[in-house]
mmJSON file of the N, C-alpha and C atoms, coordinates in Angstrom:
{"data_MODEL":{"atom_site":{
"group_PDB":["ATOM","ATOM","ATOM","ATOM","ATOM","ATOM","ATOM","ATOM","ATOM","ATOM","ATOM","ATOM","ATOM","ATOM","ATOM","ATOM","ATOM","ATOM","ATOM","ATOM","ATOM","ATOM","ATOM","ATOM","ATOM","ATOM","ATOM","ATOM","ATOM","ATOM","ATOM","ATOM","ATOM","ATOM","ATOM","ATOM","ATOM","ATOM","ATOM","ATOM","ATOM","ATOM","ATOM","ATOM","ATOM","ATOM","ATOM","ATOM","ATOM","ATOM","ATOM","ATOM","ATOM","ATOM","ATOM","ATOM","ATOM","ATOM","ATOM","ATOM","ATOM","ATOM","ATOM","ATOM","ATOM","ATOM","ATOM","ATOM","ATOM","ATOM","ATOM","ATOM","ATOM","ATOM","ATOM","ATOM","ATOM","ATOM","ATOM","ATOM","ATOM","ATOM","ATOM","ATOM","ATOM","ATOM","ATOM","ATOM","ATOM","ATOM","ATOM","ATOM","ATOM","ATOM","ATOM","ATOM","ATOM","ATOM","ATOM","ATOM","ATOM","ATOM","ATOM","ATOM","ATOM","ATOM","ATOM","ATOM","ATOM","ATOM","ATOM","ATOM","ATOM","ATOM","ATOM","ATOM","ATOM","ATOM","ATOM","ATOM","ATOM","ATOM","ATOM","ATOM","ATOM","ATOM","ATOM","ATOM","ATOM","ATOM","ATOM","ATOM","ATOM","ATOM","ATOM","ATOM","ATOM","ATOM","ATOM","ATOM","ATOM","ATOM","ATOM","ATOM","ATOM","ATOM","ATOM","ATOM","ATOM","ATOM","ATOM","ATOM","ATOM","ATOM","ATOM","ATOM","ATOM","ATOM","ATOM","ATOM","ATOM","ATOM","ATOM","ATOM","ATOM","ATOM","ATOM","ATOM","ATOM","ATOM","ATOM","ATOM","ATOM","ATOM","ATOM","ATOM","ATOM","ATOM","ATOM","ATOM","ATOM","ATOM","ATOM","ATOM","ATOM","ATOM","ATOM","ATOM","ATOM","ATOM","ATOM","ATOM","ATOM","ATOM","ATOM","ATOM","ATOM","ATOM","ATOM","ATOM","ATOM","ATOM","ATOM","ATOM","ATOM","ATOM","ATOM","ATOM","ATOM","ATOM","ATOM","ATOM","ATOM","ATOM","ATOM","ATOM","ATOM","ATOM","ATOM","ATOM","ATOM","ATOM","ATOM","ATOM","ATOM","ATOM","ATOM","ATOM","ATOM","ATOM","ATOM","ATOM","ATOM","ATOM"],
"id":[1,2,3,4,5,6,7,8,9,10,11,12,13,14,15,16,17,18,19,20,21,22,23,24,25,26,27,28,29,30,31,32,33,34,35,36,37,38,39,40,41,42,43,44,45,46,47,48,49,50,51,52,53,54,55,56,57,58,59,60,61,62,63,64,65,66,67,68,69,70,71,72,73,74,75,76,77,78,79,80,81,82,83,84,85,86,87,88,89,90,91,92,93,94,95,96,97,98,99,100,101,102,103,104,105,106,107,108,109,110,111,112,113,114,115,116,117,118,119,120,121,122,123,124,125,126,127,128,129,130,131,132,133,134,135,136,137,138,139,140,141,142,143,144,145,146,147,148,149,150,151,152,153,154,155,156,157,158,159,160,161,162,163,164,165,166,167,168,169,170,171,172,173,174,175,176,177,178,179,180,181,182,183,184,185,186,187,188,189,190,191,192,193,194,195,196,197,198,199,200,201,202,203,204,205,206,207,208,209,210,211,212,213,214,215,216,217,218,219,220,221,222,223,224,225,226,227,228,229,230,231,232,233,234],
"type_symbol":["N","C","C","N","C","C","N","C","C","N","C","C","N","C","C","N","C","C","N","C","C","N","C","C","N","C","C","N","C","C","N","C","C","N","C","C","N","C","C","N","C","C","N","C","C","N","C","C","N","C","C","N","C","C","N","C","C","N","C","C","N","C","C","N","C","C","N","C","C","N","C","C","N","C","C","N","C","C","N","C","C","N","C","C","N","C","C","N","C","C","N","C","C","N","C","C","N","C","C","N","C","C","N","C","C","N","C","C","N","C","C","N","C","C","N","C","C","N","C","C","N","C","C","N","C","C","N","C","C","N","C","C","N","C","C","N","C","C","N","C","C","N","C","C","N","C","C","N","C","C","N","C","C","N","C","C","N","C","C","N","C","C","N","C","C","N","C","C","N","C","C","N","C","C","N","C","C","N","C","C","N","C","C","N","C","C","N","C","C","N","C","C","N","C","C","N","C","C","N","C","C","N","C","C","N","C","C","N","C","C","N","C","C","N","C","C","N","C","C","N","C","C","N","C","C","N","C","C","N","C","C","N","C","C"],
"label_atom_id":["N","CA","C","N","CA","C","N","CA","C","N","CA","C","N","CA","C","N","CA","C","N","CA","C","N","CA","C","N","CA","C","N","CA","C","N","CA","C","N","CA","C","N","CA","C","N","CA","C","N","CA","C","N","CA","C","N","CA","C","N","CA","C","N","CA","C","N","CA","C","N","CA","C","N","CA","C","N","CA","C","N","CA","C","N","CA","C","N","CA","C","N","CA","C","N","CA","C","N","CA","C","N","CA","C","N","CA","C","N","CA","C","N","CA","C","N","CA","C","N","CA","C","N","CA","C","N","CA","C","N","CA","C","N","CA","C","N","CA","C","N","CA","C","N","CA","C","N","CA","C","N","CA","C","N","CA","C","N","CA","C","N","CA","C","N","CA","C","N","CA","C","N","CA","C","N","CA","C","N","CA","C","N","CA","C","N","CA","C","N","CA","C","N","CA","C","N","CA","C","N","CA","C","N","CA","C","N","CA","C","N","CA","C","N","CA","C","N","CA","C","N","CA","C","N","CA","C","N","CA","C","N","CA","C","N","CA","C","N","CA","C","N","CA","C","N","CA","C","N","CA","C","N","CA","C","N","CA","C","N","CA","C","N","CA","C","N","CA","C","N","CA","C"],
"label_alt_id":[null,null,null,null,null,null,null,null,null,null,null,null,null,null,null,null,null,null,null,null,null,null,null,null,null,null,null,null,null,null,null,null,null,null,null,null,null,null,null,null,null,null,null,null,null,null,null,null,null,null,null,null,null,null,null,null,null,null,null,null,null,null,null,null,null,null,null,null,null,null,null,null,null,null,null,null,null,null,null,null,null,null,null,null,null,null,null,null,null,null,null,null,null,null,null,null,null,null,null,null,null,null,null,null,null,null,null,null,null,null,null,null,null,null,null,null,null,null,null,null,null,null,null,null,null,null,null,null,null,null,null,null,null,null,null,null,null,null,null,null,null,null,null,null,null,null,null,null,null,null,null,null,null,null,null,null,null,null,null,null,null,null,null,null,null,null,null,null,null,null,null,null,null,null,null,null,null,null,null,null,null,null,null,null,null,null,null,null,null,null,null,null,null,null,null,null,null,null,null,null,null,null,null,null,null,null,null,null,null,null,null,null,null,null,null,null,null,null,null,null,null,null,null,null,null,null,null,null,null,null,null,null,null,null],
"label_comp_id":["UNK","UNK","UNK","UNK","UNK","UNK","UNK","UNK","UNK","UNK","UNK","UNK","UNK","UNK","UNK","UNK","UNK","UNK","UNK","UNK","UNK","UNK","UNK","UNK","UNK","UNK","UNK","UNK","UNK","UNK","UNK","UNK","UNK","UNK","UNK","UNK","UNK","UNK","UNK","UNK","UNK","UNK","UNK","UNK","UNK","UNK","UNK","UNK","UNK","UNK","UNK","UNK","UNK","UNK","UNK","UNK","UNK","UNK","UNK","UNK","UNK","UNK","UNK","UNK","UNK","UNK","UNK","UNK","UNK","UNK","UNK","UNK","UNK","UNK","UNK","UNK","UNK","UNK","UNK","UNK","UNK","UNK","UNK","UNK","UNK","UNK","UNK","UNK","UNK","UNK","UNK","UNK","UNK","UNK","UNK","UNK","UNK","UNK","UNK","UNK","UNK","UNK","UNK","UNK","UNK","UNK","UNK","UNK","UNK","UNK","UNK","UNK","UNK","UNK","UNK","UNK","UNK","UNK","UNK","UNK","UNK","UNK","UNK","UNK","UNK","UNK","UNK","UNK","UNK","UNK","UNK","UNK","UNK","UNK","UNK","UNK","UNK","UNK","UNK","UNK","UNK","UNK","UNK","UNK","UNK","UNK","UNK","UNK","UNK","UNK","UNK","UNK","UNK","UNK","UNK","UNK","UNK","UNK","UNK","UNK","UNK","UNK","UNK","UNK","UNK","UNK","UNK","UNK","UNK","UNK","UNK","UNK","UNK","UNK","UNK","UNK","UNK","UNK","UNK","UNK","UNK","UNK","UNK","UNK","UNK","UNK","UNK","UNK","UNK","UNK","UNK","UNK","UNK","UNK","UNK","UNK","UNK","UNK","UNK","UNK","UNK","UNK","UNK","UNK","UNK","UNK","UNK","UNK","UNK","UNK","UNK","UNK","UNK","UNK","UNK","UNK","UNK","UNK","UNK","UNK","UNK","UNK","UNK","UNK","UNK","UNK","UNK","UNK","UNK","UNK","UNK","UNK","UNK","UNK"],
"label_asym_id":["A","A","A","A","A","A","A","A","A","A","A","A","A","A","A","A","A","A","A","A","A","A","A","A","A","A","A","A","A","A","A","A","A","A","A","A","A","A","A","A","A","A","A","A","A","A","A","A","A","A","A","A","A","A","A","A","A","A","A","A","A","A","A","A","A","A","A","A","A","A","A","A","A","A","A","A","A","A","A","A","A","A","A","A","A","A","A","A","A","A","A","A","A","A","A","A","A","A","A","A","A","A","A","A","A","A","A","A","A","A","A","A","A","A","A","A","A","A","A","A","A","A","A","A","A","A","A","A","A","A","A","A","A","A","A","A","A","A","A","A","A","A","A","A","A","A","A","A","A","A","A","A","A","A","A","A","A","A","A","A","A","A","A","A","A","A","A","A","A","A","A","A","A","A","A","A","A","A","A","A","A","A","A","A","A","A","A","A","A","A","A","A","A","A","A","A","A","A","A","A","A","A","A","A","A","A","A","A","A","A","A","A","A","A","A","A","A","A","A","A","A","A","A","A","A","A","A","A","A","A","A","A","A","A"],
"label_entity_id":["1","1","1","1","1","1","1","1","1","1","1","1","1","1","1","1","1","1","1","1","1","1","1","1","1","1","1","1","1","1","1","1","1","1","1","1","1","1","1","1","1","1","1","1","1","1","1","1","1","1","1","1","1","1","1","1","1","1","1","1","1","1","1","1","1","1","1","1","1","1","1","1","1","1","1","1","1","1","1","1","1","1","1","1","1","1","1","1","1","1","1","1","1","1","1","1","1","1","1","1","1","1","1","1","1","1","1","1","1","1","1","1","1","1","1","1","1","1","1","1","1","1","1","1","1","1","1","1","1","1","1","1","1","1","1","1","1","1","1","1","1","1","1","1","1","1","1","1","1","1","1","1","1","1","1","1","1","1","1","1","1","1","1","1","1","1","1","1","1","1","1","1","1","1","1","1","1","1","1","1","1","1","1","1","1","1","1","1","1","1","1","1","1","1","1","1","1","1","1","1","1","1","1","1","1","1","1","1","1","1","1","1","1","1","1","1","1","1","1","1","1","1","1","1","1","1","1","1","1","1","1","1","1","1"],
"label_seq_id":[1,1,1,2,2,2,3,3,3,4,4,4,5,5,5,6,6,6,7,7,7,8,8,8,9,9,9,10,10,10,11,11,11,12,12,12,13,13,13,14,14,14,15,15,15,16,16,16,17,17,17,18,18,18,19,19,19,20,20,20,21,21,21,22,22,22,23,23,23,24,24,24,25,25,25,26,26,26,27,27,27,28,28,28,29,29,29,30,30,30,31,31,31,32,32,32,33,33,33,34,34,34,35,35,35,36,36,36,37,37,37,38,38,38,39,39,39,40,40,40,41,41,41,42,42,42,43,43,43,44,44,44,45,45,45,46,46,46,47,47,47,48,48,48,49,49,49,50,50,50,51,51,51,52,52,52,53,53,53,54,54,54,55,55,55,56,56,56,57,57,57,58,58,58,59,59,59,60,60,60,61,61,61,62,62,62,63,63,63,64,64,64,65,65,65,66,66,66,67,67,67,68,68,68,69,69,69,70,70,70,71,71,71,72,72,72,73,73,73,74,74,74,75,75,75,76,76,76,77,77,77,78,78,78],
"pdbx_PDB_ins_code":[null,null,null,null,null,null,null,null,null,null,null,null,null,null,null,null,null,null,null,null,null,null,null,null,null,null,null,null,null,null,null,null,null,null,null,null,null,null,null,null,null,null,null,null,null,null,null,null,null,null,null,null,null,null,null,null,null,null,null,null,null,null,null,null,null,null,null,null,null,null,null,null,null,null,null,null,null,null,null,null,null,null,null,null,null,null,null,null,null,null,null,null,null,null,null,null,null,null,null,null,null,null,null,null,null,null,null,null,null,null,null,null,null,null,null,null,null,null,null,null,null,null,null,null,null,null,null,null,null,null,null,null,null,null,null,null,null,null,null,null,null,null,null,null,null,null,null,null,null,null,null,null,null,null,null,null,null,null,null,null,null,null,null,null,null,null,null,null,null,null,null,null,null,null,null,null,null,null,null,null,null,null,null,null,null,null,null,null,null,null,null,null,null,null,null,null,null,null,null,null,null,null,null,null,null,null,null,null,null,null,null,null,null,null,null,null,null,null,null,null,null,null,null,null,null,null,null,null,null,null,null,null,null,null],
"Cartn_x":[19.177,17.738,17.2,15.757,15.387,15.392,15.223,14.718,13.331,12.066,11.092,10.664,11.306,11.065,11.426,12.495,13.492,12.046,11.688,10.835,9.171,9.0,7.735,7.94,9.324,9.49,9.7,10.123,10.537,9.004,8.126,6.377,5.887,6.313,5.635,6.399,7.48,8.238,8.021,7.38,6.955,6.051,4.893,3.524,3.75,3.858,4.073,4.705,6.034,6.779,6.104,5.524,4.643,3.6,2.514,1.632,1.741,2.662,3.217,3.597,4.101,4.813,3.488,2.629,0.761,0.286,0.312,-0.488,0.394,1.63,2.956,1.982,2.209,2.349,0.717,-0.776,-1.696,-2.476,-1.562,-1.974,-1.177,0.116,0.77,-0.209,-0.251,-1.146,-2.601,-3.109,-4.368,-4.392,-3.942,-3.96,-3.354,-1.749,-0.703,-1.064,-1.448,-1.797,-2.939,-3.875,-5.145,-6.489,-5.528,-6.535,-7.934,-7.534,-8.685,-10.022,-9.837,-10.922,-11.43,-12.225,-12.937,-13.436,-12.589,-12.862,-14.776,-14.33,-15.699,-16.556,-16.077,-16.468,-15.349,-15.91,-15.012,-14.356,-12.829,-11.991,-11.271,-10.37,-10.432,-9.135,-8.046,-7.167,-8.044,-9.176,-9.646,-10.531,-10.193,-10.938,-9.654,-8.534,-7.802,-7.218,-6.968,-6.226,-6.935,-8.712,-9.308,-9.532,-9.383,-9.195,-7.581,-6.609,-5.317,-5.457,-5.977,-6.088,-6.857,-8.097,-8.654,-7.642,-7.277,-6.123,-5.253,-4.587,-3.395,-3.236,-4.798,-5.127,-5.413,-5.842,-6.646,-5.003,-3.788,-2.83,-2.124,-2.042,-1.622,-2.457,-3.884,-4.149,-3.925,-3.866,-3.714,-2.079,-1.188,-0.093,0.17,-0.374,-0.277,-1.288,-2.712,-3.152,-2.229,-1.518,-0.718,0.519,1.222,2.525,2.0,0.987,0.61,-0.065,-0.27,-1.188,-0.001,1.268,2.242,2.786,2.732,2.456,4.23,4.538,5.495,5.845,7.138,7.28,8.445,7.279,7.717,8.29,8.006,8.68,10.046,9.841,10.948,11.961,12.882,13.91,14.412,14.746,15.525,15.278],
"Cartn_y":[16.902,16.89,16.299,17.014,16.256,14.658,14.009,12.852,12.755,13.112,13.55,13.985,14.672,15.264,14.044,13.506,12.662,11.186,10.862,9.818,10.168,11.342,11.893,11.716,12.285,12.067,10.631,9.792,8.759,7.582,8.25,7.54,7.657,8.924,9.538,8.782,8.594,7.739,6.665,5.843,4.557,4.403,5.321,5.406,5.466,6.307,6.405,5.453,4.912,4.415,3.071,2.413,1.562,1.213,2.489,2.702,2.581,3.107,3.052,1.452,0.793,-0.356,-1.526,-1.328,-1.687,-1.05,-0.223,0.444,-0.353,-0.058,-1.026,-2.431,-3.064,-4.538,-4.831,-4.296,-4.694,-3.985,-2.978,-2.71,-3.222,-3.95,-4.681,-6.086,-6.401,-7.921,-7.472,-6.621,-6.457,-5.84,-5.036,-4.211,-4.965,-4.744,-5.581,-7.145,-7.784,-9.507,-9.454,-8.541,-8.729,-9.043,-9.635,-10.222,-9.268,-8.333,-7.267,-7.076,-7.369,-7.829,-8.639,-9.546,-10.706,-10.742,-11.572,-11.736,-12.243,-13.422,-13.829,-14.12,-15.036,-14.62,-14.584,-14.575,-14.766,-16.055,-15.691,-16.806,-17.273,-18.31,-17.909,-17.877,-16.891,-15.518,-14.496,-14.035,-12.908,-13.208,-14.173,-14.21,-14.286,-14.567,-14.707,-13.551,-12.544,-11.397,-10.646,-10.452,-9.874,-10.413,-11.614,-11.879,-11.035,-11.038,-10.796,-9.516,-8.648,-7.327,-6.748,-7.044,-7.25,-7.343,-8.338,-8.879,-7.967,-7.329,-6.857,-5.291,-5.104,-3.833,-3.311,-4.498,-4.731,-4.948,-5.258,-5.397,-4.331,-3.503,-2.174,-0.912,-0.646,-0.371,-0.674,-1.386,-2.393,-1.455,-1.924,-1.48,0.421,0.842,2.575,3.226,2.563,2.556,2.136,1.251,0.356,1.655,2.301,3.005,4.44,4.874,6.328,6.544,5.452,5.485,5.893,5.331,5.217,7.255,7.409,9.17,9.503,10.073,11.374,11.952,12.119,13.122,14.463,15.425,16.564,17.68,17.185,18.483,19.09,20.316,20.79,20.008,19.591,19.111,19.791,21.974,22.264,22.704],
"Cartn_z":[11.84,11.765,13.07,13.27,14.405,14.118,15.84,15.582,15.339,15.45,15.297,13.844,13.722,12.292,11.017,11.73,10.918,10.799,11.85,11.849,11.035,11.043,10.253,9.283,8.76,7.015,6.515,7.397,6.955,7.268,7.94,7.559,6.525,6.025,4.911,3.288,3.562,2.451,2.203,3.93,3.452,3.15,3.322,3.221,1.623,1.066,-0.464,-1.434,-0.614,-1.748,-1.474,-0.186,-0.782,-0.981,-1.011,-1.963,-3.705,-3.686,-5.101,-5.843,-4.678,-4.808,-5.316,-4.375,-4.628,-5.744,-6.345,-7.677,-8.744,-8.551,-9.663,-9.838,-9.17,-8.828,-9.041,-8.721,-9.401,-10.637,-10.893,-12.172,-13.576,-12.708,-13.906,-14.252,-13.122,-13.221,-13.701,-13.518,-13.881,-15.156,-15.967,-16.784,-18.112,-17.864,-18.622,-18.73,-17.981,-17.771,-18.629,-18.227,-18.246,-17.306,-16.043,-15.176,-14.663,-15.149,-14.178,-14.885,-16.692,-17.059,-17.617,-17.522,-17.909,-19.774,-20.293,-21.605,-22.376,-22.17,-22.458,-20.917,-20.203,-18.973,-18.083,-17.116,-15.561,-15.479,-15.447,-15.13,-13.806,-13.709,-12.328,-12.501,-13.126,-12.848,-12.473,-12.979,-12.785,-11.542,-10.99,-9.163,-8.451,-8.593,-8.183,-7.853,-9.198,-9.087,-8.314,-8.054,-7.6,-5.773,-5.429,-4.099,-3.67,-4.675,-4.512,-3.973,-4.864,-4.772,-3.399,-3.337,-2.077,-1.007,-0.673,0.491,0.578,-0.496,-0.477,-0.187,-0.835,-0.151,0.911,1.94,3.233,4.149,3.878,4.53,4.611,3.216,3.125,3.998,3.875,4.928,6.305,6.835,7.845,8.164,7.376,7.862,8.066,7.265,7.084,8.277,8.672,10.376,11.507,11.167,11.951,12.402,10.983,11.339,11.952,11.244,11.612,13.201,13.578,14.954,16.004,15.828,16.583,16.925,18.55,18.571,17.963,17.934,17.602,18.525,19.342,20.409,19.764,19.84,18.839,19.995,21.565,22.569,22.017,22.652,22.793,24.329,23.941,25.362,25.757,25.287,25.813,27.027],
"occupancy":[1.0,1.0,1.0,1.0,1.0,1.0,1.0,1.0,1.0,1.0,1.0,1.0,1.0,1.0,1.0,1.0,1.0,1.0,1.0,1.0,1.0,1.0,1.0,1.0,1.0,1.0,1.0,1.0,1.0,1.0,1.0,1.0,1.0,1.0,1.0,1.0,1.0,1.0,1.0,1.0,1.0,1.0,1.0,1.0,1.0,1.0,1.0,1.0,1.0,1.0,1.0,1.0,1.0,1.0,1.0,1.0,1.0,1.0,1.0,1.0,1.0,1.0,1.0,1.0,1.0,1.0,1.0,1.0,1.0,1.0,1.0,1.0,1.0,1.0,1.0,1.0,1.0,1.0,1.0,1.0,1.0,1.0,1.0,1.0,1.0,1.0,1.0,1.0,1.0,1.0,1.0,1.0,1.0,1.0,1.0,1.0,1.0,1.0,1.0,1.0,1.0,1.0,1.0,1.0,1.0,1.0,1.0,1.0,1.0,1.0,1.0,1.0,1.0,1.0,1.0,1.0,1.0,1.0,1.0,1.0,1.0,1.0,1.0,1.0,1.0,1.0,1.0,1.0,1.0,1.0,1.0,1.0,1.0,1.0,1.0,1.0,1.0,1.0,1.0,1.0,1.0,1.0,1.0,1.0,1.0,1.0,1.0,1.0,1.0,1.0,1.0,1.0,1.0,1.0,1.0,1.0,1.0,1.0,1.0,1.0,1.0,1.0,1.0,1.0,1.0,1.0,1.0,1.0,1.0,1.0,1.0,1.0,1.0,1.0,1.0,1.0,1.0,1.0,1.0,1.0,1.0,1.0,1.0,1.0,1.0,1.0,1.0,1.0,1.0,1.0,1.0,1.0,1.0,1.0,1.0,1.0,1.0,1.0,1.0,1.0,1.0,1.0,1.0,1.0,1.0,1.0,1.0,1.0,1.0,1.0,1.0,1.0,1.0,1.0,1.0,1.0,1.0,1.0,1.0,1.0,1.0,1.0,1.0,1.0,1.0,1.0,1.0,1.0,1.0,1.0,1.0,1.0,1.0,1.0],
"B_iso_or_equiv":[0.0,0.0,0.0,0.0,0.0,0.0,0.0,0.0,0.0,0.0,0.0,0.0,0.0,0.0,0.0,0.0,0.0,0.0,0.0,0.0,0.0,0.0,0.0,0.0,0.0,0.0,0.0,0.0,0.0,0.0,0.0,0.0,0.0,0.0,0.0,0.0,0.0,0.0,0.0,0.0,0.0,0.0,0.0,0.0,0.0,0.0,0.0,0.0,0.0,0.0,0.0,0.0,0.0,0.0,0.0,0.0,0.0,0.0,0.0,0.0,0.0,0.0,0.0,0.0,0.0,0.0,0.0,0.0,0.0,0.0,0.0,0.0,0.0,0.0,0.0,0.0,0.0,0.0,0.0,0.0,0.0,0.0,0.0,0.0,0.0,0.0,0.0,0.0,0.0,0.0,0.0,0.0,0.0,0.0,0.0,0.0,0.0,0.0,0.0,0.0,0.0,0.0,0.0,0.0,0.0,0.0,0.0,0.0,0.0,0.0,0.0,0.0,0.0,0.0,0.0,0.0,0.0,0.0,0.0,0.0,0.0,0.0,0.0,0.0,0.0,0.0,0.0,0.0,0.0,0.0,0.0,0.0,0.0,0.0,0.0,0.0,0.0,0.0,0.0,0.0,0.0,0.0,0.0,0.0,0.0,0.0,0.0,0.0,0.0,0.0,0.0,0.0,0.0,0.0,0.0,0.0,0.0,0.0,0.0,0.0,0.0,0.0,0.0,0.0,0.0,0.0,0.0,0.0,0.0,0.0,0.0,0.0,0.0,0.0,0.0,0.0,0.0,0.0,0.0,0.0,0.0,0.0,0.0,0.0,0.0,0.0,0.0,0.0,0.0,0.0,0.0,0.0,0.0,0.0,0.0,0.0,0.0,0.0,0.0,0.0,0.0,0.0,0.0,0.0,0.0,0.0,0.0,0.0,0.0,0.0,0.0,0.0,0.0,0.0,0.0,0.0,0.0,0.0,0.0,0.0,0.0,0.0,0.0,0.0,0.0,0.0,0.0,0.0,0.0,0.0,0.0,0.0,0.0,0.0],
"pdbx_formal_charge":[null,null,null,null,null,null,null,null,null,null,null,null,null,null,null,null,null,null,null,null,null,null,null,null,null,null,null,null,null,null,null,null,null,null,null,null,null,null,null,null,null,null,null,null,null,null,null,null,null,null,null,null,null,null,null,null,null,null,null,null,null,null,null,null,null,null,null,null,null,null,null,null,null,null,null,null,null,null,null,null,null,null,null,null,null,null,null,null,null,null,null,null,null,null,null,null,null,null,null,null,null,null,null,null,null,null,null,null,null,null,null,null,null,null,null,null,null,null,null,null,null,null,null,null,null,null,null,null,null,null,null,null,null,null,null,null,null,null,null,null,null,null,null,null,null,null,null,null,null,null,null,null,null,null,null,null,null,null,null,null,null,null,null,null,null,null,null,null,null,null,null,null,null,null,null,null,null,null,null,null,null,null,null,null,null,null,null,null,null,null,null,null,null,null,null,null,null,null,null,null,null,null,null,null,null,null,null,null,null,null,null,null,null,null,null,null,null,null,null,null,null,null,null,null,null,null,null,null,null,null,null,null,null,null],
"auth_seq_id":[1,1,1,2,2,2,3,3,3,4,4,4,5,5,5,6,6,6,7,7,7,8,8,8,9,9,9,10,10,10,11,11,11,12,12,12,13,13,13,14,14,14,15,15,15,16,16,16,17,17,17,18,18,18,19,19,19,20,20,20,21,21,21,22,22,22,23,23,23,24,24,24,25,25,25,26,26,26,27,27,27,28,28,28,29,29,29,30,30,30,31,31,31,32,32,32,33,33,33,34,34,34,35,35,35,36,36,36,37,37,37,38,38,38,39,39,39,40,40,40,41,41,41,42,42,42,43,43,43,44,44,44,45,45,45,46,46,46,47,47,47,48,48,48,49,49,49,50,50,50,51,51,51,52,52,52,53,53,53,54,54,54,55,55,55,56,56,56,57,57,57,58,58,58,59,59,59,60,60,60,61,61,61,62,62,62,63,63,63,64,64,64,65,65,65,66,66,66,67,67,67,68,68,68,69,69,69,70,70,70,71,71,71,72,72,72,73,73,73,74,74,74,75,75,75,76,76,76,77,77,77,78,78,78],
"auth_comp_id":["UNK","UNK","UNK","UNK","UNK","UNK","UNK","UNK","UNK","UNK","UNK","UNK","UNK","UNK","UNK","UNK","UNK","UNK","UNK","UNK","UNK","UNK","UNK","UNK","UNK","UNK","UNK","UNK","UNK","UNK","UNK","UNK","UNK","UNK","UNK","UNK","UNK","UNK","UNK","UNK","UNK","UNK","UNK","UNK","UNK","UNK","UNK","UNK","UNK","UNK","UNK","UNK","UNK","UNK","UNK","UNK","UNK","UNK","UNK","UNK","UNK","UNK","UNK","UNK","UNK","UNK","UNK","UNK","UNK","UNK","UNK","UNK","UNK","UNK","UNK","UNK","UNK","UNK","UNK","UNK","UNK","UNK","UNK","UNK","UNK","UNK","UNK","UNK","UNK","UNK","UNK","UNK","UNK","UNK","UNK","UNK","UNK","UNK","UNK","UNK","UNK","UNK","UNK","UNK","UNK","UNK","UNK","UNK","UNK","UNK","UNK","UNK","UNK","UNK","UNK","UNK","UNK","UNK","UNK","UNK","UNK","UNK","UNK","UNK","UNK","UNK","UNK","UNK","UNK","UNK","UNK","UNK","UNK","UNK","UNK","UNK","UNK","UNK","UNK","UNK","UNK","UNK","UNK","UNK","UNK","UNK","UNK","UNK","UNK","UNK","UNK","UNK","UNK","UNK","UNK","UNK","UNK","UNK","UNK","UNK","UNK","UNK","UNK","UNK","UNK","UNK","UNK","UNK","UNK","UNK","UNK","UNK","UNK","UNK","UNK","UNK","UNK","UNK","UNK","UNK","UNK","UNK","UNK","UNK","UNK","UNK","UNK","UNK","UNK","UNK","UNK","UNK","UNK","UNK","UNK","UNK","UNK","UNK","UNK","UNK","UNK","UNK","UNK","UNK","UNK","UNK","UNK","UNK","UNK","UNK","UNK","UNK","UNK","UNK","UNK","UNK","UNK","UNK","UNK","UNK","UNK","UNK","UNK","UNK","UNK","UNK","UNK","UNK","UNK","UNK","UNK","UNK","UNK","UNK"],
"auth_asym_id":["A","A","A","A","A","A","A","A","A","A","A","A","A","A","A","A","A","A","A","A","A","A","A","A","A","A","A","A","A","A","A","A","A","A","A","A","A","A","A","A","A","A","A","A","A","A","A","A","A","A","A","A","A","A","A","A","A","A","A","A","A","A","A","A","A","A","A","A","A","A","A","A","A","A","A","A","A","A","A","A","A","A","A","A","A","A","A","A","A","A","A","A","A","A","A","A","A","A","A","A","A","A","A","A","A","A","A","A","A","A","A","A","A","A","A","A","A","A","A","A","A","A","A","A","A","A","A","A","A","A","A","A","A","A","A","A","A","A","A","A","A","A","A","A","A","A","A","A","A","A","A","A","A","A","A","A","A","A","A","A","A","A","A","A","A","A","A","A","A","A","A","A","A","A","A","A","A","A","A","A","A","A","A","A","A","A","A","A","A","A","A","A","A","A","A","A","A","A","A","A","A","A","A","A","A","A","A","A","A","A","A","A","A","A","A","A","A","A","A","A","A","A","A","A","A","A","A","A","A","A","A","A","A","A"],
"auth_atom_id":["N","CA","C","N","CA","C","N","CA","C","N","CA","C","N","CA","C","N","CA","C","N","CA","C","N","CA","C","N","CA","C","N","CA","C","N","CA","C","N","CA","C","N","CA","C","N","CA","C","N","CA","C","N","CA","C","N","CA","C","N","CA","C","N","CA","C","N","CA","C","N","CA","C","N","CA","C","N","CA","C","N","CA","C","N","CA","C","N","CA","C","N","CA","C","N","CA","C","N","CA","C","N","CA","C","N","CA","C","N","CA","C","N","CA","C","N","CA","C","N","CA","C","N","CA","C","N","CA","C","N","CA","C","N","CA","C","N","CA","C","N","CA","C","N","CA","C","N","CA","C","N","CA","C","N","CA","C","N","CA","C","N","CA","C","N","CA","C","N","CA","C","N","CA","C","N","CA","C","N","CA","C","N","CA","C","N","CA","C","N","CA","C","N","CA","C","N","CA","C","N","CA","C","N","CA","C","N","CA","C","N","CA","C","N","CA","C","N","CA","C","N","CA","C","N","CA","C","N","CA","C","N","CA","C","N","CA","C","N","CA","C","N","CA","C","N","CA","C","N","CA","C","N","CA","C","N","CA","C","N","CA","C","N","CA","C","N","CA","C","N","CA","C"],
"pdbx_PDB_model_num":[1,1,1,1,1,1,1,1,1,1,1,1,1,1,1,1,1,1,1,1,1,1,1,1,1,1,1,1,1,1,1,1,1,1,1,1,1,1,1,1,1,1,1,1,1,1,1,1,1,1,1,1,1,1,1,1,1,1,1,1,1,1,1,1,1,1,1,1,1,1,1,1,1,1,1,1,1,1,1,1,1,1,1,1,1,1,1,1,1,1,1,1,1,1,1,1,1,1,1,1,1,1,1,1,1,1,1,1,1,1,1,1,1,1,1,1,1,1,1,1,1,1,1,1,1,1,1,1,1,1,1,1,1,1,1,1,1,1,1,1,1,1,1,1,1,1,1,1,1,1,1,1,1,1,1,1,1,1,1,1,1,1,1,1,1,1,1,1,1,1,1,1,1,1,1,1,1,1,1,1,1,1,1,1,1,1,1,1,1,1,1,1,1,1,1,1,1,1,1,1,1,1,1,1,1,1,1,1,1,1,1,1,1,1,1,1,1,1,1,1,1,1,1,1,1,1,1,1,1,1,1,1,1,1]
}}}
């Protein structure tokens, strides 16, 4: 396989598998826990999970701008 090709697919795996890894991880805490909605009122798990989420989303972007910006050299060498 190219090297090129080989490095496209392997953005695209990380892009996903840890996207995925982020949907897992705050919809367990938010959903399953509960933190995501506020019973009688606002607690502070449910500021917590929600600063969490925030942050964690803002790093994940952060990193998937971060990998995709980087160019690709797709020439032909022969």
């Amino acid at each position: 396989m190219e090297p090129a090709a080989k490095a496209y697919l392997l953005r695209i795996i990380h892009t996903i598998s840890l996207g995925l890894l982020w949907l897992v991880v705050n919809s367990t805490a938010g959903i399953m826990y509960g933190y995501a909605f506020p019973k009688e009122k606002i607690a502070a798990g449910n500021i917590i999970f929600y600063c969490w989420f925030a942050v964690s989303f803002i790093c994940y972007l952060w990193f998937v701008i971060r990998l995709w910006s980087k160019p690709l050299d797709f020439e032909d060498k022969h």
